[in-house]
N, C-alpha and C positions, 0 to 999 in steps of 0.2 A: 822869375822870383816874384814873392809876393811882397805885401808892404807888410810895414814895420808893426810887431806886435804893442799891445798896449802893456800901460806899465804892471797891469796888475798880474797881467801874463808871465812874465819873466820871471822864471826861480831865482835865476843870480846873474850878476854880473864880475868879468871881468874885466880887471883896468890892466892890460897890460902894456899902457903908455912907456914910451921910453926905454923900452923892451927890443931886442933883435933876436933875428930866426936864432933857434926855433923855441924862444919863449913864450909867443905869443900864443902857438898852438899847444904847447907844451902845459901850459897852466890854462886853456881850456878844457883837455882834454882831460886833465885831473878834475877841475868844477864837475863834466860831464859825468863821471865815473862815480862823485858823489851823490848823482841825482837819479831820480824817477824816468821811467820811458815817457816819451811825449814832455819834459820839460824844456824850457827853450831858455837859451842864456844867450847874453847880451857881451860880445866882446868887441871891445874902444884898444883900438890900436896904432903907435903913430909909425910901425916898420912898415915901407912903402913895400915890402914883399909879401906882407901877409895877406892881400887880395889872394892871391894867386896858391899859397901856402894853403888859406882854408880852403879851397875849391875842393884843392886833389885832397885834402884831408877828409872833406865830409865825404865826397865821393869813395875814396877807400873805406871810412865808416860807418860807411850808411848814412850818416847822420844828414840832415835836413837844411838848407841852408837857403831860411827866409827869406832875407831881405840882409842887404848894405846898404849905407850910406858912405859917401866919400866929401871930406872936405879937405878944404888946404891942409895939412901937416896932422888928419886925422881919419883911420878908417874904421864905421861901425858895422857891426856885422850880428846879425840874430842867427840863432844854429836850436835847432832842434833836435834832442837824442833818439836817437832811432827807439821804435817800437824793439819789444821783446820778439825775438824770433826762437819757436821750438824747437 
């Protein structure tokens, strides 16, 4: 994984603190659907499942999965929409 995108990078962020499976992926996966390929959104999560929750999600989606950060009672995560495929 790489490091964290800068702010100017990020199309959107979501907050879905205080949120449990499977909300967290569940209103990324709607941000992503409104965006452009190659946009990258920023999702703040404090369900301690959702490490594990985006992995196998970008993996089943293609979708890109920058950089996390982990702190006490908070996990960040940058996700990038997969490119157009023909």
């Amino acid at each position: 994984m790489g490091e964290r995108p800068s702010d100017g990078d990020i199309a959107c962020v979501v907050d879905a603190s205080g949120l449990f499976c499977p909300m967290p992926i569940a209103r990324l996966s709607a941000a992503l659907k409104e965006l452009s390929p190659g946009a990258i959104v920023e999702l703040i999560s404090t369900d301690p499942g959702t490490p594990g929750d985006l992995t196998a999600f970008c993996k089943a989606a293609r979708h890109t999965l920058i950089a996390t950060r982990v702190e006490p009672e908070r996990f960040t995560a940058w996700v990038q929409k997969k490119e157009r495929t023909t």
